[in-house]
N, C-alpha and C positions, 0 to 999 in steps of 0.2 A: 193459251197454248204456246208453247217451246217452237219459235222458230228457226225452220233446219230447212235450208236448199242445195244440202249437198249429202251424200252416201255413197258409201261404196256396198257393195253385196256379193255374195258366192250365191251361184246360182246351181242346182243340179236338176236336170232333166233326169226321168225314171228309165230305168232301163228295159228291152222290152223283155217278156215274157219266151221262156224253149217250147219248141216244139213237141211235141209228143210224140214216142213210140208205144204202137197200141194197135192191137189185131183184132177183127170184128170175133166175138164168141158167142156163138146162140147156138142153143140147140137145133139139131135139125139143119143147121149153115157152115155144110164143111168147107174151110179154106175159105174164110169169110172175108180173108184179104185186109191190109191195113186200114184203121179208121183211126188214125192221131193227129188231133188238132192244130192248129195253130197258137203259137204264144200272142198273148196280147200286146198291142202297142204301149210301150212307156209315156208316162205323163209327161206334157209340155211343160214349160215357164212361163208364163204368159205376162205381158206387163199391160196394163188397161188403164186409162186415164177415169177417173171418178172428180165430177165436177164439185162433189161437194169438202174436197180436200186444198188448204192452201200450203200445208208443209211438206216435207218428205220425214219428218219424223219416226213412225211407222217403219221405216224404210233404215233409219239410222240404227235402229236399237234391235232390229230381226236381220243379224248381218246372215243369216243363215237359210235358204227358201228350195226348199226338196217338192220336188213333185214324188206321185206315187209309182212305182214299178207296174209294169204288168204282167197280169198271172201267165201261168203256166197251160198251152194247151193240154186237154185232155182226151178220154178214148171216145168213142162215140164218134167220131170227129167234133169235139165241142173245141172251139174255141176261147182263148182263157181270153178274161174281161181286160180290156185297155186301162192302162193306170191312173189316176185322178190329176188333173192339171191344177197347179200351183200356179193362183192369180196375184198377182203384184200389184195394186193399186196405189197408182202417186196422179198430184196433181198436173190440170192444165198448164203444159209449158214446159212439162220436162224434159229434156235431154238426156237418151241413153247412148254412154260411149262403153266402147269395151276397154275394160280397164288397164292391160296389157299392150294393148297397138295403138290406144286413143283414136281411134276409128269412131266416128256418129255412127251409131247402129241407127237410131232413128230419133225424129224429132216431133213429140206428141203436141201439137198446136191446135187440134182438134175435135171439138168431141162430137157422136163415139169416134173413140181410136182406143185400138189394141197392136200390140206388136209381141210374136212369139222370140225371145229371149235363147231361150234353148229349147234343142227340138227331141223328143223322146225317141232313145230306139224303135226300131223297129221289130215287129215281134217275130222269132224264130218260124220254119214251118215245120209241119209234124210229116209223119213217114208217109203219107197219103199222095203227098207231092214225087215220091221219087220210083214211083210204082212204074214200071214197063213190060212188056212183055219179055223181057229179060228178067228182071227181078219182080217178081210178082209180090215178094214179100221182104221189101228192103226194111234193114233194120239203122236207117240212117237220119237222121232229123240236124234240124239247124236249132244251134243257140240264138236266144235274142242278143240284138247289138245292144250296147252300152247307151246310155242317153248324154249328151252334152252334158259338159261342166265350163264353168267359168266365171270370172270375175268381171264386172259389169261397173259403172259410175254413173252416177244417178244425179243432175246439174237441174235447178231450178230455176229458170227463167221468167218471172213474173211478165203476164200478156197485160198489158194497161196501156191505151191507146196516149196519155198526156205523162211525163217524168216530172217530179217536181223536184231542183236541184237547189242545193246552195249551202252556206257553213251552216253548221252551228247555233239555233238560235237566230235562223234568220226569220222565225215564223211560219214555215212550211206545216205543222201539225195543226198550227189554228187554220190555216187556210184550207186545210183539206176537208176538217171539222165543219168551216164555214159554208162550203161549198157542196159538200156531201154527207150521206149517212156515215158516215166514217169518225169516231170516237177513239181514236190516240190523245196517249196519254201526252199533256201540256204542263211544261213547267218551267221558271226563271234560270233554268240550268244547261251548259251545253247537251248534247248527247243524249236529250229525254226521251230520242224517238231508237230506240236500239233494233229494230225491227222493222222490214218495209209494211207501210197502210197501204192497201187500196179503196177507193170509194167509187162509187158509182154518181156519178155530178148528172145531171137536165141542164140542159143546153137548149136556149130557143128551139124556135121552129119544130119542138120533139123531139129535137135528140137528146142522146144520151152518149155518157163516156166515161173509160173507166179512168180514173187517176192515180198512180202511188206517188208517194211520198214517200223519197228514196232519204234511207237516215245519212245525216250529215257530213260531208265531206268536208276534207282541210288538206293543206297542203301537203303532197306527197302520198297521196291517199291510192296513186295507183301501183306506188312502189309498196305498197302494206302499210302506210303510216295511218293509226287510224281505226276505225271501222269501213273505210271508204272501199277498198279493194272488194271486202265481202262481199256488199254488196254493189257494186257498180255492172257488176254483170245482168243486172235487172232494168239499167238503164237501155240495154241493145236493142229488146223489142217498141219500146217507144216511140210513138211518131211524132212526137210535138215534144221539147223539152220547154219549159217554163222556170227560169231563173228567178228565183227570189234574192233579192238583194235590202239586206238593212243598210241605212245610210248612214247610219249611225249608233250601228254595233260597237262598243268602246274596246271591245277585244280584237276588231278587224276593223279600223276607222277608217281606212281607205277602199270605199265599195267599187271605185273602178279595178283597183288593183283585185280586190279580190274576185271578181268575177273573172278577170283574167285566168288568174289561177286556177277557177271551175276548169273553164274552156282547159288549160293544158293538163289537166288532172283527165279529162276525155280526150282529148288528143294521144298522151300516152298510154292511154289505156286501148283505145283504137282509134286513130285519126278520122275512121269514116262518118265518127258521130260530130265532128267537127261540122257535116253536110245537112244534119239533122234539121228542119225547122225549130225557130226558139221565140216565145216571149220572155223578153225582160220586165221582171216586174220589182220596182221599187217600194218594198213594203213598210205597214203602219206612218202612212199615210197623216194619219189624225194627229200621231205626236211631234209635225215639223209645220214650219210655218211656207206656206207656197212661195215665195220666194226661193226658199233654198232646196223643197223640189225640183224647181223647174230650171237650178242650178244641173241640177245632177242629171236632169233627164237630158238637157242639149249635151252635157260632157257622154254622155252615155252613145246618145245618138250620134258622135262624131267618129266612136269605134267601132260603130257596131249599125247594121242595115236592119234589124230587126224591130218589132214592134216595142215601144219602151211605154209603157201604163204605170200609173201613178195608183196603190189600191192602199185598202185597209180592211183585213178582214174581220177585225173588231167592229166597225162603223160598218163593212158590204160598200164602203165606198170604191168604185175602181172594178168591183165584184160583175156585174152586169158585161162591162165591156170585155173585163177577160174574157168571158165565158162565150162571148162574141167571136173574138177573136180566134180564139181555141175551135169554135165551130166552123169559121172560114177554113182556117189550116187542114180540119178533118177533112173538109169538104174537099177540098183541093188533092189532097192527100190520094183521096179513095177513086176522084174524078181520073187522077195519074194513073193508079194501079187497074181500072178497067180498060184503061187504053191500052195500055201496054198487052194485056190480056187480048183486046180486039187485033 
């Protein structure tokens, strides 16, 4: 499946249903006095989060989403039926702004959640309403109001508790493979991963956590060099980032430099993820001799206060303690946000 975490869409809400003018007539019942209904309410837009969606595809290629009008009241006093509501279903995470003001209408992080989009007129009233001892038989009714219209932006924000960052071929696809049910495509080429993964990783003690495997960043990736820009915005909801670092990548041979370069590729793109918890991890393991690991891991450690692990997700060596590790951060993480709560 075609992934898409952005859209724009025109929305219209239905407009409501007129009133009726309409005099009771029965035999036998002179002056039977007005019986004209009310018009019905116009259809909502409704936008509703459906958990078993991860793109906004759907959403890309239906730039168009009408709800139904509502009828017309009728005599009798019936009133006309409310018009059918147009459901909008995108995935967990989405972001609706209005397309015009850039205003967050709202932010679906939850499920269920719905949020109404556009709100249907309201429906006219019929001549029943305007009856007084004055006019016993007013020939006057209200039109239905019109229903919202508007342009709306549809931003997809992947909810994955760990970010797995770094260039090109630093192994982040095998890792997330190794780690979890997750099956991205792996290959000897930069760029294999054109699309974010997420997986679902077991973490001691029973837990669990969701992972993506954000496609590859390089320099300049927050100014649009890249595919980085695209998707960097699925880095925000993240609570743990996890740096993959090759050591000996022969297109990036400098691995202190280039994880600098991560860090200011977030930085520019928003400094506050600079605050984010991170493991550094120095991957494939297997193909360097421990010597010249443990080279890289003090140089590492003399920039940086984070945890620096030694893995290989071909061997699962280094695999265990991540995953350790990753689980203290959570833990700490969620311990934070109930206090703050308290």
């Amino acid at each position: 499946m075609k992934f898409i975490d952005e859209a724009t869409i025109e929305v219209f809400a239905g407009n409501g249903g007129d009133g009726c003018v309409s005099f009771r007539r029965e035999k036998y019942v002179p002056k039977g006095g007005p019986d004209g209904g009310d018009g019905g309410r116009g259809g909502h837009v409704i936008i509703r989060v459906d958990p078993n969606l991860n793109t906004l595809m759907d959403c890309a290629y239906k730039r168009h989403v009408r709800a139904g009008r509502g009828m017309h009241g009728k005599g009798s006093q019936m009133n006309g039926k409310a018009g059918e509501d147009a459901i909008i279903s995108v995935p967990l995470g989405t972001y609706v702004y209005d397309h015009e003001t850039n205003e967050l209408l709202v932010d679906l992080n939850t499920f269920p959640a719905e949020y109404v989009i556009a709100r249907g007129g309201r429906g006219g009233k019929g001549n029943t309403h305007f009856m007084s001892s004055r006019n016993q038989a007013p020939r006057m009714r209200q039109e239905g109001e019109k229903g919202v219209s508007r342009y709306v932006r549809l931003e997809l924000k992947l909810l994955a508790d760990v970010g797995l960052l770094g260039f090109p071929n630093a192994g982040k696809s095998t890792l997330i493979s190794s780690i979890s049910n997750s099956r991205p495509k792996i290959a000897d080429y930069p760029f294999t991963t054109k699309i974010p993964n997420l997986g679902v990783v077991e973490l001691p003690y029973g837990k669990v956590c969701v992972v993506a495997d954000i496609p590859g960043l390089i320099e300049g990736a927050a100014e649009g060099i890249g595919m980085g820009i695209q998707f960097l915005r699925h880095v925000e909801r993240t609570k743990v980032f996890v740096h993959l670092v090759d050591i000996a990548d022969p297109a990036h041979p400098d691995p202190v430099k280039n994880y600098q370069i991560l860090r200011n590729e977030l930085k520019s793109y928003q400094k506050e993820l600079l605050d984010r918890p991170e493991i550094i991890c120095l991957s494939k393991k297997d193909a360097y001799l421990e010597e010249e690991l443990l080279e890289y891991k003090k140089e590492f450690e003399k920039i940086s206060s984070s945890p620096v692990l030694l893995i290989s997700a071909a061997t699962k060596e280094g695999i265990a303690e991540l995953k350790e590790t990753i689980r203290k951060y959570l833990e700490k993480k969620s311990e934070e946000k109930n206090n703050e709560l308290e």
